[in-house]
TIMI-836266 format. One line per 8 residues: for each residue x, y, z of C-alpha. Coordinates in steps of 0.5 Angstrom, whole numbers, plus 500, padded with zeros to 3 digits. Layout:
! residues N
X/Y/Z ~ ...
***
This chain:
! residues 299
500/500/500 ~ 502/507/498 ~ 499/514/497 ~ 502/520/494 ~ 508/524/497 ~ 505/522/504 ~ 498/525/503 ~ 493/523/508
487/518/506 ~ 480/520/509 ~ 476/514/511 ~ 469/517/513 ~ 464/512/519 ~ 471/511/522 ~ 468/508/529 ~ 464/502/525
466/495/525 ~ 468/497/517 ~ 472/503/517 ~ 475/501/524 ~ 478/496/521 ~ 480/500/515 ~ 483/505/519 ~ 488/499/523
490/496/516 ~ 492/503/513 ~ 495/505/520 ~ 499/497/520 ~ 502/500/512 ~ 505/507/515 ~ 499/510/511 ~ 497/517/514
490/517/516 ~ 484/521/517 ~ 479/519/520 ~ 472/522/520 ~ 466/520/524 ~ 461/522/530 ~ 463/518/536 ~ 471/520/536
472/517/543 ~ 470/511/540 ~ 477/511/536 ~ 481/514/539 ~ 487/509/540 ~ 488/508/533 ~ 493/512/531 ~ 489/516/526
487/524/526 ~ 480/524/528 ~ 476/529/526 ~ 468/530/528 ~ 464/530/522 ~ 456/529/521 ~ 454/528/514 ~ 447/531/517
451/538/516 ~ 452/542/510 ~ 456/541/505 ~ 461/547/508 ~ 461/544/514 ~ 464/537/512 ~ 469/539/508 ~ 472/542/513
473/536/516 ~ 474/532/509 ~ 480/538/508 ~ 488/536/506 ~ 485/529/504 ~ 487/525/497 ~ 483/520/497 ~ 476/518/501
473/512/502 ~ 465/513/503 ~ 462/508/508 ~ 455/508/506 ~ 452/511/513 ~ 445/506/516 ~ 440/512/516 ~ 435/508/513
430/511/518 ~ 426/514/512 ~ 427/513/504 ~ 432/517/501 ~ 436/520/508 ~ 441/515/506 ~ 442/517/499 ~ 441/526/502
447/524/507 ~ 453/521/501 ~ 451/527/496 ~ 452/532/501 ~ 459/528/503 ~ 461/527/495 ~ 459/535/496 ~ 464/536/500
468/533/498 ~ 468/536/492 ~ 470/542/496 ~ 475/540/500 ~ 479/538/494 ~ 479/530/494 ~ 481/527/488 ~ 478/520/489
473/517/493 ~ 472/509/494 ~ 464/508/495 ~ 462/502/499 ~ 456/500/495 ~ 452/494/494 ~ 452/488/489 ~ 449/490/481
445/496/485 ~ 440/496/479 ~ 434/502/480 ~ 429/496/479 ~ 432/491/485 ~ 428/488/490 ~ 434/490/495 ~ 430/496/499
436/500/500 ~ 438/499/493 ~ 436/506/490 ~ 441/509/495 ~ 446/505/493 ~ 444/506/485 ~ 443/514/486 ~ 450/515/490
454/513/485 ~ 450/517/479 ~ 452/523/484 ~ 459/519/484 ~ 459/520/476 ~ 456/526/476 ~ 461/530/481 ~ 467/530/475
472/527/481 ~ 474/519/480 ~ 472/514/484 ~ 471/507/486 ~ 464/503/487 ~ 466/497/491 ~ 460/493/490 ~ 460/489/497
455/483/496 ~ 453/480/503 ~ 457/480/509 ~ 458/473/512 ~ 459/475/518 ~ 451/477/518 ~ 451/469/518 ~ 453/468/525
446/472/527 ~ 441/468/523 ~ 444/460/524 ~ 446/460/530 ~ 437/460/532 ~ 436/455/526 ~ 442/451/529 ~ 437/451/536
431/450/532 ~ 433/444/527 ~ 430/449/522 ~ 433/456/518 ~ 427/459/514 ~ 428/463/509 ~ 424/467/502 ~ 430/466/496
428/459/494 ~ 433/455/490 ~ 438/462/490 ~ 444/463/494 ~ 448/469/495 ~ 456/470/493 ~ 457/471/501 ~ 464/475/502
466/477/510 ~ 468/484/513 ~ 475/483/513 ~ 475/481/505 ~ 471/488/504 ~ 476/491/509 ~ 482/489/506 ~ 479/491/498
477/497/501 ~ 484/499/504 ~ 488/497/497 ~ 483/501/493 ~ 484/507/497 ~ 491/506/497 ~ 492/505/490 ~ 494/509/484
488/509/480 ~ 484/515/478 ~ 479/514/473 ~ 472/510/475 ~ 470/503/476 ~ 465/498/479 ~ 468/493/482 ~ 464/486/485
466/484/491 ~ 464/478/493 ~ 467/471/495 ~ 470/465/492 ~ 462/461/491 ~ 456/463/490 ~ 452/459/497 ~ 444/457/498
441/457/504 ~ 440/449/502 ~ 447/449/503 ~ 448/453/510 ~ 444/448/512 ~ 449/443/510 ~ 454/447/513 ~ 450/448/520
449/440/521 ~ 456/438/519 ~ 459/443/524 ~ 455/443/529 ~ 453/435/528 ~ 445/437/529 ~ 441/436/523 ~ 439/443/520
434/443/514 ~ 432/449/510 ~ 425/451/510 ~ 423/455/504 ~ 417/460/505 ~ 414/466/502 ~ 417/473/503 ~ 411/475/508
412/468/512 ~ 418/471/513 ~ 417/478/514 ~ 411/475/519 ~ 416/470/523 ~ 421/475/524 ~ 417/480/527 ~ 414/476/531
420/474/534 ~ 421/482/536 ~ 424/485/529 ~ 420/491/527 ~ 416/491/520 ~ 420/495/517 ~ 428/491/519 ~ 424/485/517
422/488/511 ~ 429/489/509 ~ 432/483/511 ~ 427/480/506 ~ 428/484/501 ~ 436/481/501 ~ 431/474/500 ~ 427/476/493
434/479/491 ~ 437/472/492 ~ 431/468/489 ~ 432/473/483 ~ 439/471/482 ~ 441/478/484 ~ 447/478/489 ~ 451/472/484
455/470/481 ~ 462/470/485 ~ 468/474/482 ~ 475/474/483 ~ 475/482/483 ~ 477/482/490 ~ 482/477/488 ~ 485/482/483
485/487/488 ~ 488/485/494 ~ 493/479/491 ~ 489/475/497 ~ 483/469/495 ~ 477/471/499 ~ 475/467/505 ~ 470/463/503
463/461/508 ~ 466/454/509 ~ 472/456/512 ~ 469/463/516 ~ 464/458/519 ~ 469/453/521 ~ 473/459/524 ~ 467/461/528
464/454/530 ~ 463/456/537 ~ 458/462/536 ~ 455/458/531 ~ 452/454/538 ~ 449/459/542 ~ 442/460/543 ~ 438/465/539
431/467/538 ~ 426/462/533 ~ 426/465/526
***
């Protein structure tokens, strides 16, 4: 990893589980980092300059703390709390960004972010990079496909039950673990490239549910067998497990999507990008056997 005569990266949400992680990775290869987020405690012993930055102010008010920056990773925020809030705070962050003189920005997107996807946060990710296009800087969309880490909340109950419920049908998912993410993340903002690109990020295979059910039963030695259900089954079975509607409705959609064959095929972009073979499902699970056996919460 290297950047330009020593300019510093930005990565924005540094306090979360993946810009922490970017932030460590960049701080381990001696890249100077700013890192911008809302909760700067959280972050303070990581060795990067911290800056306040609330993608809720003005344009102006965030390339103050986007400034002296060459490159910017953009971590798509979690204000899903009304459609198109989401989508509002990265077109002010590309803004300022603009502003602060930024070169190029990595943009964590999500996987083939079609304007007619399922996925109900897909139109955020769609629209933000037609604003990327649209700004004049370069950048680069990683297309992130679903975490494999996220399977440590949902098996873990299927395990318990015997049961894993879900809407995709015979679809399956190329599952990629946060770590990969971080680690292309890292690579894409530290490289050279200037111009603009969409890179899938996925991992080595595309995985169905029938197939996590498989990998349950064999790791924890209890039979587990997937129940396919329609989506509003589903979106009733895990609201009445405690989930609000509108949580339960998003998750479901990630399962149309997989049913529709969306969030295939795996690529080797990652590969390509980072010179490491992604993790695959298989080998996270079996390094996380022991979360795979505490309870849970029926589906």
């Amino acid at each position: 990893m290297s950047t330009r005569a020593g300019n510093p990266v930005l990565v924005t949400g540094a306090s979360g589980q993946l810009g922490s992680r970017v932030v460590q990775l960049l701080i381990g290869h001696g890249i100077p980092v700013i890192a911008a987020t809302r909760n700067p405690a959280k972050i303070a012993e990581l060795g990067a300059e911290v800056r306040v930055a609330d993608f809720d102010q003005s344009p102006d008010e965030l390339a103050k703390a986007f400034g002296g920056a060459s490159r910017m990773l953009l971590i798509s925020t979690d204000a899903v709390d009304r459609p198109g809030h989401r989508y509002e705070q990265h077109q002010r962050a590309i803004e300022a960004a603009v502003k602060a003189g930024v070169e190029h920005i990595v943009y964590t997107s999500l996987t083939h972010p079609a304007e007619d996807s399922p996925v109900l946060i897909a139109p955020d990710h769609f629209q933000t990079e037609k604003a990327l296009e649209a700004s004049g800087l370069g950048y680069t969309a990683l297309r992130n496909n679903l975490y494999t880490d996220l399977l440590l909340m949902s098996l873990p109950a299927a395990i318990a039950s015997g049961r894993l419920f879900a809407a995709a049908g015979d679809g399956g998912a190329a599952y990629v673990t946060r770590e990969d993410c971080a680690r292309a993340a890292a690579m894409a903002l530290t490289s050279n490239f200037d111009g603009k690109r969409q890179i899938e990020i996925t991992g080595p295979s595309v995985v169905t549910y029938a197939e996590l059910a498989e990998h349950a039963s064999e790791l924890t030695g209890k039979q587990v067998v997937y129940v396919p259900i329609d989506e509003e089954a589903l979106i009733a079975g895990m609201v009445e497990s405690g989930l609000p509607e509108p949580v339960a409705r998003l998750m479901a959609s990630f399962d149309t999507a997989l049913k529709r064959g969306l969030l295939g095929p795996a690529t080797n972009e990652a590969e390509n990008l980072t010179g490491s073979v992604p993790t695959s499902v298989r080998a996270f699970l079996e390094a996380n056997r022991a979360a795979l056996s505490r309870s849970g919460p029926n589906n």
